[in-house]
C-alpha positions in Angstrom: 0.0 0.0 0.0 1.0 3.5 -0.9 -0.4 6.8 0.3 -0.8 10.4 -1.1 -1.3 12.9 1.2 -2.4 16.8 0.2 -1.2 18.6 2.7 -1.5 22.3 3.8 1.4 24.3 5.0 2.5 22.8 8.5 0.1 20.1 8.5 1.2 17.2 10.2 -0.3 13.7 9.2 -1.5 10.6 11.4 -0.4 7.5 10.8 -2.2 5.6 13.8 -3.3 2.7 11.8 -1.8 2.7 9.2 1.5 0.7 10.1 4.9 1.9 10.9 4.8 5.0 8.4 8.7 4.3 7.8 7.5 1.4 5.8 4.8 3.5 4.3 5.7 4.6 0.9 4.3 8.5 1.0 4.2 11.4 -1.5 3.7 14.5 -0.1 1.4 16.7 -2.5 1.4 20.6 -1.0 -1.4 22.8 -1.8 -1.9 26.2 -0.1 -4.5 26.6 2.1 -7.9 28.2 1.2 -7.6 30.2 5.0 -4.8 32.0 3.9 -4.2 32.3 0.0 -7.6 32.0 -1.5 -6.6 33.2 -4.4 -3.5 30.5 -5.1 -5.9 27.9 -3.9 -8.5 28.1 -7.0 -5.7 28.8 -9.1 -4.2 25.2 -8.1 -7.4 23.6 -8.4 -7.7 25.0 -12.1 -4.3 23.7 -13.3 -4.2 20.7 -11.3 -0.1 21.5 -10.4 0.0 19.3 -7.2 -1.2 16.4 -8.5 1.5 16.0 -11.1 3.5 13.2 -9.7 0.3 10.9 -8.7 1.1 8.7 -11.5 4.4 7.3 -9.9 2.3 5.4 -7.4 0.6 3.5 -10.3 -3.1 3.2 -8.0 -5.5 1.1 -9.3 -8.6 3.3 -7.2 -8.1 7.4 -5.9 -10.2 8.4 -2.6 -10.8 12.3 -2.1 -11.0 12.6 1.7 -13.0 15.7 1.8 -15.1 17.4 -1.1 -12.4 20.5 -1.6 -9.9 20.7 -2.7 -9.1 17.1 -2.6 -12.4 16.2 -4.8 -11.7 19.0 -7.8 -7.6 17.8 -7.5 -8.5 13.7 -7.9 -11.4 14.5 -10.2 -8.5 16.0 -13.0 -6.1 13.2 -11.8 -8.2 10.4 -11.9 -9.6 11.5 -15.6 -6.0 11.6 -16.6 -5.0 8.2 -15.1 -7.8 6.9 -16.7 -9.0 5.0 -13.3 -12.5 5.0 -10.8 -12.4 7.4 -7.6 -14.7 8.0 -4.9 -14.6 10.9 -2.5 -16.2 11.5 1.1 -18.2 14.8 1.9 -18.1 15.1 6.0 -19.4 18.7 6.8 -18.2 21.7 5.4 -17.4 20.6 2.4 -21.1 20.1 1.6 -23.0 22.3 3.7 -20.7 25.8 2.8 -18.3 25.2 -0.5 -20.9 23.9 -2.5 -22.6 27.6 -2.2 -20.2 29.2 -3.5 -20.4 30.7 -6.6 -17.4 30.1 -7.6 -15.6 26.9 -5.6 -19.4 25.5 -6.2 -19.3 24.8 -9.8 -16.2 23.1 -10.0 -17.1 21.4 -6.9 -20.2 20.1 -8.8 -18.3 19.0 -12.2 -15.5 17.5 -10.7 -17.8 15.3 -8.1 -20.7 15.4 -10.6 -18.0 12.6 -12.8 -17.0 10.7 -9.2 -17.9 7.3 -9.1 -18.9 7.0 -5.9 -19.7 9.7 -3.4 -19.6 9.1 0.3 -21.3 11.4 2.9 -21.2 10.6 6.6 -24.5 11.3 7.4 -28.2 11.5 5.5 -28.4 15.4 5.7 -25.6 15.6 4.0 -26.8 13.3 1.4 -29.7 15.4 1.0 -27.3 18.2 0.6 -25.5 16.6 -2.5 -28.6 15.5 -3.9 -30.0 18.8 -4.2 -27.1 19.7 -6.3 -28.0 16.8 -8.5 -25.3 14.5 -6.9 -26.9 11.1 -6.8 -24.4 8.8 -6.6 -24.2 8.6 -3.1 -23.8 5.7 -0.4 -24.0 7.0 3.4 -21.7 5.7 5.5 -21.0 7.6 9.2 -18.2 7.6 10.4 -16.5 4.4 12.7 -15.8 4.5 16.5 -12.9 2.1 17.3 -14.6 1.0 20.3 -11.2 -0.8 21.8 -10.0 2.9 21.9 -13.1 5.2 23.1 -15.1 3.2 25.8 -15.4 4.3 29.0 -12.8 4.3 31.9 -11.1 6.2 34.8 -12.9 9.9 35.3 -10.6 10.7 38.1 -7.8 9.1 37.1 -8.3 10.6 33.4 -8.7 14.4 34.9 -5.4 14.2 37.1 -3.6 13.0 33.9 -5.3 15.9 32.0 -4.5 18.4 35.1 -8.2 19.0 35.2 -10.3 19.6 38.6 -11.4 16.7 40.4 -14.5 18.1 41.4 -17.0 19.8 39.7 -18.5 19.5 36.3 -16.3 19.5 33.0 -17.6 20.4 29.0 -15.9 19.1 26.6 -15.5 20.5 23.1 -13.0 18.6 20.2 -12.9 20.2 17.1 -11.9 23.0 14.5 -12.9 26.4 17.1 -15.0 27.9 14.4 -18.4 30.0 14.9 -19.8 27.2 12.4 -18.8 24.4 14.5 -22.0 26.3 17.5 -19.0 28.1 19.7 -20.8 31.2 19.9 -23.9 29.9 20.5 -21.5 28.0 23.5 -20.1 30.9 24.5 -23.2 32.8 25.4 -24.9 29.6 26.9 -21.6 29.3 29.9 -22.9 32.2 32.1 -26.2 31.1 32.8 -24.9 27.3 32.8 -22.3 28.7 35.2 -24.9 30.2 37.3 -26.4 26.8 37.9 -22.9 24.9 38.4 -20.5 27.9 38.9 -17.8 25.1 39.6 -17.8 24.4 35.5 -15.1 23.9 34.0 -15.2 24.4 30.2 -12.2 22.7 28.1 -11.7 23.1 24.3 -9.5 20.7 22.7 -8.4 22.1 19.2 -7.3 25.1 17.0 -9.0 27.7 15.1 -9.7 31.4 15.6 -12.9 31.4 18.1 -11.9 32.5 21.7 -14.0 34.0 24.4 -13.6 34.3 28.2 -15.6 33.5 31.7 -15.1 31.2 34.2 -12.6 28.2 34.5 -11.8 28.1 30.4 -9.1 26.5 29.2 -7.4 25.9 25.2 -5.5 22.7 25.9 -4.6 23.3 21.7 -4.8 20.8 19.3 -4.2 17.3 20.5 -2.6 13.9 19.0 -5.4 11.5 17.9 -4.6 8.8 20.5 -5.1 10.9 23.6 -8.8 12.1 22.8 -10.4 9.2 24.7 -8.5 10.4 27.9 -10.0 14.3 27.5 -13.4 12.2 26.8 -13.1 9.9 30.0 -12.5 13.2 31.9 -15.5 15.1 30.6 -18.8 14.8 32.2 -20.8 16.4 28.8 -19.8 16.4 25.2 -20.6 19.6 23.4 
């Protein structure tokens, strides 16, 4: 097995699962990301520049992990390999870049001539088929249950260096306004009214901050030790 990774500036892959990744052959692909260089971005996705060395892995089957830019990149790369590809819509692919006036349309040709689409749940399904996308299989996303079951509170929150009393919120993801934050954010007073011994942790990166209360920004975190911030937490948000 080979893999081809598109990869924004400073991103930093997982491997957990996929073997020792020293015996993993690997081509790193850049591409620029959309936050920072919009303009570069389309321009990438309209020559198709990062793709250019896909043929040395000789795949018999490309998988787009998100809609864009991965989709519109293996759409062009798959046409010119002459081989099937499938690509997997999870969120904001679906629900934001597809209205785009711009990014939209070539989201729609280039997935609009996948042969498979996968979305991780039914509304986004509904999403793609409004846009005429019909080829679609939903499949939600797997829990490795060996990994996330439950164990330790305690024991998880003094790893963590979280209270041992008291209620704790949990957030994991990308802090953006579209992922509810602010809708979080003005929810914590009069939660903190009811339990003013809350503590509110936010595992992740992104640009949404606010203050109040016992808050904490652990930062992003390795796959392998979000079970542990989940045993700590009393509620997932």
């Amino acid at each position: 097995m080979a893999l081809a990774l598109l990869e924004e500036p400073g991103a930093e892959p997982d491997f957990e699962g996929l073997g020792d990744p020293e015996d993993l052959p690997v081509l790193r692909l850049p591409i620029p990301s959309i936050r920072r260089c919009r303009r570069v971005w389309i321009q990438t996705l309209v020559s198709g520049g990062a793709l250019s060395g896909i043929g040395s892995l000789k795949p018999s089957l490309l998988h787009a992990q998100f809609g864009a830019p991965s989709g519109i990149l293996v759409a062009k790369a798959a046409r010119r390999l002459g081989i099937p590809w499938v690509a997997t819509l999870h969120g904001t692919d679906a629900n934001a870049y597809l209205e785009s006036p711009v990014l939209g349309g070539m989201m729609r040709r280039a997935l609009g001539r996948a042969d498979r689409l996968v979305a991780v749940s039914d509304p986004i399904a509904g999403i793609l088929a409004r846009h005429g996308l019909d080829r679609v299989t939903v499949i939600g996303n797997g829990v490795d249950l060996e990994r996330f079951r439950p164990s330790d509170r305690l024991r998880a929150r003094a790893e963590l260096g979280l209270p041992m009393a008291g209620p704790v919120l949990l957030f994991v993801g990308h802090l953006l306004a579209a992922k509810g934050l602010g809708e979080l954010a003005a929810a914590l007073p009069a939660v903190r009214k009811v339990h003013p011994t809350l503590c509110t942790v936010l595992v992740g990166e992104g640009p949404m901050r606010f203050s109040g209360g016992d808050l904490r920004f652990p930062g992003p975190r390795p796959a392998k030790e979000i079970p542990r911030w989940l045993a700590a937490a009393d509620l997932l948000c």
